[in-house]
N, C-alpha and C positions, 0 to 999 in steps of 0.2 A: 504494500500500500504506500500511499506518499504521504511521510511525516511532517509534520508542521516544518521540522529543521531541513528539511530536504531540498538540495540546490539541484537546479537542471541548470545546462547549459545548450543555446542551439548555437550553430555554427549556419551559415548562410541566411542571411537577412536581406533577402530581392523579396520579390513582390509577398508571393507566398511565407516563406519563414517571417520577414515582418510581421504578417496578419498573425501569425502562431502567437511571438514571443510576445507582441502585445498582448493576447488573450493570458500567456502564463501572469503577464504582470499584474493583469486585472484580478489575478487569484491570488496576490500578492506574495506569491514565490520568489525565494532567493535566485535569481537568473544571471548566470554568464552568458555574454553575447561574444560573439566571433565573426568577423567577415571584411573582405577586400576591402569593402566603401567604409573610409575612416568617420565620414560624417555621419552615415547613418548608425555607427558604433558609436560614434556622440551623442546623437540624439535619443538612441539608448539608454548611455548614461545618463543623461540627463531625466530620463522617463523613472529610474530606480533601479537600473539593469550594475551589474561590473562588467570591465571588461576582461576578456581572458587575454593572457601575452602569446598563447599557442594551444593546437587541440592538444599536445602532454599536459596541459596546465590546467584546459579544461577536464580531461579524462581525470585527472586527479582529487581536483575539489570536488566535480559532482558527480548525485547517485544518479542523477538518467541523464544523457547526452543525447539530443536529437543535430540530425544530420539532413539539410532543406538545399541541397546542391543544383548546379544547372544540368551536370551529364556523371555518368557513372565512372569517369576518370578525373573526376574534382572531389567524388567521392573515395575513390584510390587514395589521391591521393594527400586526403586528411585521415585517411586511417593509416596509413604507411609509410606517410613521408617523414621526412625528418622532423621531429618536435611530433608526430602524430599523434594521434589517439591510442595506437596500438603499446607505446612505449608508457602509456598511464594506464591502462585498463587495467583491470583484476578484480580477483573477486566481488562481490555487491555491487558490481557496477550494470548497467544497462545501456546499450545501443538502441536509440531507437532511426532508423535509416527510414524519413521520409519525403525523401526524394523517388522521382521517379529512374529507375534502374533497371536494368537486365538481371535475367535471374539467376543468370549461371554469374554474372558479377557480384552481385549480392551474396551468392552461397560460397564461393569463395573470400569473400574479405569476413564472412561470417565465421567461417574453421579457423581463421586466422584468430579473431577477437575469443571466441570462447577455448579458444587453446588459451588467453591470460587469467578465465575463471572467468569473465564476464558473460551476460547474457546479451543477446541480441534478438530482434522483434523489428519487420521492416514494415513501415506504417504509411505506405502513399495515399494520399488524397484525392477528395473525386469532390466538383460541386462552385468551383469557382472559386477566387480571392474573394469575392464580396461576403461568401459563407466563410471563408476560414478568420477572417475580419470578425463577424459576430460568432464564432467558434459551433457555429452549425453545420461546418462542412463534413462528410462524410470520409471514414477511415477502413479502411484494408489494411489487416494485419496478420500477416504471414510468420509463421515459429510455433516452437512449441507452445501447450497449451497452459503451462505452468509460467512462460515469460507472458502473456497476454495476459494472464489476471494481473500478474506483478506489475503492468502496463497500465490496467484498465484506466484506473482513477487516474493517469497523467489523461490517456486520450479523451475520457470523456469532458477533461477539462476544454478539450482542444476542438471535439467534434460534436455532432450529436448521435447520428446513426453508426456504428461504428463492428466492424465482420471481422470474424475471424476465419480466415482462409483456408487456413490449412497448414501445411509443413513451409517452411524457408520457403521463397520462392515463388510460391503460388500467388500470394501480393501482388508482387511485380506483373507477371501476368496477365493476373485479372485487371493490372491498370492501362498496362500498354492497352486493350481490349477494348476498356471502355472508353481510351482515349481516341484511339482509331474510330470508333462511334461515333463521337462526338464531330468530329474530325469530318465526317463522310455529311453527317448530318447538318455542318456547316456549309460545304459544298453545294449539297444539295438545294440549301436555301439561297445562297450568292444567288444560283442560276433563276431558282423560283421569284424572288425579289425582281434581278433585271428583267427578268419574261414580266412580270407582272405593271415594269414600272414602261416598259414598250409599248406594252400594252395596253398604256393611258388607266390602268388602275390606279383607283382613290389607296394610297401606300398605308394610310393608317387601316383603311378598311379592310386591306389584304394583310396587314397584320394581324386584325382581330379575327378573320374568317379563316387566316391557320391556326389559331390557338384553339380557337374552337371545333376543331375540326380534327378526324382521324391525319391529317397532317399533321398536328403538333408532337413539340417536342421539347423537354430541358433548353436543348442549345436556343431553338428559336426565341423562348418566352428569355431568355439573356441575350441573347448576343446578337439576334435580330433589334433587340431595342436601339444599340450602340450603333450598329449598321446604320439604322432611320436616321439616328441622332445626327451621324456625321463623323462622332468621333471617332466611330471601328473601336474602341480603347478597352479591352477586355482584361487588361493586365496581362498578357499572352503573346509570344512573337514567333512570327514564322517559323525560325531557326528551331525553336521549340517544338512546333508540331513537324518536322522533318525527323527531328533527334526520334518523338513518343513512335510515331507512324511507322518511321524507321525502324524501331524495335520490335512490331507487332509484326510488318513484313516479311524481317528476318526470323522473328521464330514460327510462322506457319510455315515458313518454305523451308524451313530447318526440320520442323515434321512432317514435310509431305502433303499440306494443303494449298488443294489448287488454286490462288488465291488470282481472283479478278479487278473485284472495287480497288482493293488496298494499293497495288501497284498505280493506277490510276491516280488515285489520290495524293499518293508520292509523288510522282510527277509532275501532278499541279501544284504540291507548293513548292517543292525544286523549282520550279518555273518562275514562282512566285518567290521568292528567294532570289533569285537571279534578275527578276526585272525590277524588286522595289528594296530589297536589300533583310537581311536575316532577321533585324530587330523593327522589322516593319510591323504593328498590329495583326493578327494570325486574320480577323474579320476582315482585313481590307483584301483580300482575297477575291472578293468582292472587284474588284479594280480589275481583273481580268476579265469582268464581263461588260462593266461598265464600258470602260473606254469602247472597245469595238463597236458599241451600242451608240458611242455618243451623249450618255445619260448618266447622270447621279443619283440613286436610290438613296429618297429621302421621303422620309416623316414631319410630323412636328409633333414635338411635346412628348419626345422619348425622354430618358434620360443622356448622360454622356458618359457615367460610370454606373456598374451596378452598385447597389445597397442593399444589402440584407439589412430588410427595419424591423422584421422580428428579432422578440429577444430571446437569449441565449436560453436554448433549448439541453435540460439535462442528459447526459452523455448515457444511450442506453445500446446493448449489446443486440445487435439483428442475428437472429435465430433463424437458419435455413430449414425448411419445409422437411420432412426424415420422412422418408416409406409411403 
């Protein structure tokens, strides 16, 4: 369980790990922060955070370490580099790896970490920054079932809906999965949007007539807003969904599944990556249908960022369906 005296520390603080470490503070947790951007490790400080000198300094002082990285070789290497994580671990300590990863990466830096006594539990996120902002965003967490309880009461600080997956691994997975989802489902609406806005469709009215409609979907009712709005601003950038997409690619075709959409999909933000640049908005994707069209698909009276205005929903464990 997490003791009153109990210190976490997270280590990458972009879009996502911010929204985290702010929710630990609001539980008023002893928190080390760790990360590139020296400002936003000030304004950390500044919020009631410490800062750590390296992850050996973090793996040291605290009982759970979370890990919020951009690719599974920045995850490397803070566990293995010099000053690492792995030179502090040991027994009563906790990994929590919730970054988005590869699964055979994960189970490897994993043999590595519980070789020093410590536990590891890898916790990706699903639901957008604006949930993991009001700590309602949803958690996948892959390991043993004896680290997820030891877990729970950090995640449920963190999330509200929150799965336990199964063995190492499976996490990872099931996120690439749903990110590729997501992903495809974006796509689909860019296109849906321009045809509708060609079309001389009223844009607010074609937004509401998808929602309400066996069309709708999670992505739509967010990121169709931002789309309207102008700003495309999802917290989210191309380079990002090549890296997730990229992952789910390579492991169907590493098992043998004949995979159609996904290659597809790859291609278009490869493309999209190449004409508007990695850290472009993943929504402005969008721009590949526009221009040819001539048109800007636009709203009015979207927002420009999402907001979760619900409040923070108690962190409860989903129970998969048995027999």
């Amino acid at each position: 369980m997490v003791r009153p005296a109990s210190t976490i520390g997270i280590i990458g603080l972009g879009n996502l790990g911010a929204s985290l470490a702010g929710n630990l503070l609001r539980h008023g947790l002893d928190l080390l922060v760790a990360d590139l951007n020296e400002a936003t490790v000030a304004d950390f400080e500044g919020r009631g955070a410490r800062r750590a000198v390296s992850p050996l300094e973090m793996a040291r002082v605290c009982d759970f370490v979370i890990t919020c990285l951009p690719s599974p070789a920045a995850s490397a290497s803070v566990v293995e580099g010099p000053q690492g994580l792995l030179e502090g671990f040991g027994p009563g300590k906790v990994w929590l790896e919730m970054s988005t990863t590869d699964a055979t990466e994960i189970r490897r830096l994993a043999a590595r970490v519980t070789a020093t006594g410590a536990t590891v539990l890898e916790c990706p996120v699903s639901g957008g920054c604006h949930r993991a902002a009001s700590g309602n965003i949803s958690i996948f967490a892959g390991g043993p079932r004896a680290a997820f309880e030891r877990a729970l009461p950090v995640l449920s600080m963190l999330g509200h809906q929150i799965l336990h997956t199964g063995e190492l691994g499976s996490a990872s997975m099931l996120k690439v999965l749903t990110n590729y989802l997501c992903t495809t489902h974006l796509v689909a609406l860019a296109e849906a949007l321009t045809t509708a806005r060609v079309l001389g469709l009223d844009m607010n009215t074609t937004y509401e007539g998808i929602r309400i409609s066996s069309g709708n979907s999670f992505v739509h009712e967010t990121e169709s807003q931002v789309i309207l709005n102008g700003s495309r601003d999802i917290n989210f950038t191309m380079d990002l969904v090549v890296k997730d997409v990229g992952l789910f690619d390579r492991l169907a075709s590493e098992h043998g599944v004949p995979l159609e959409l996904s290659p597809l999909v790859l291609g278009i933000f490869k493309d999209g990556v190449a004409r508007y640049g990695g850290r472009e908005h993943s929504p402005n994707i969008i721009r590949r249908y526009e221009e040819p069209c001539g048109v800007k698909v636009l709203g009015t009276g979207f927002p420009a960022t999402m907001v979760d205005h619900l409040p923070k929903e108690p962190g409860v464990e989903v129970v998969p369906k048995k027999g």
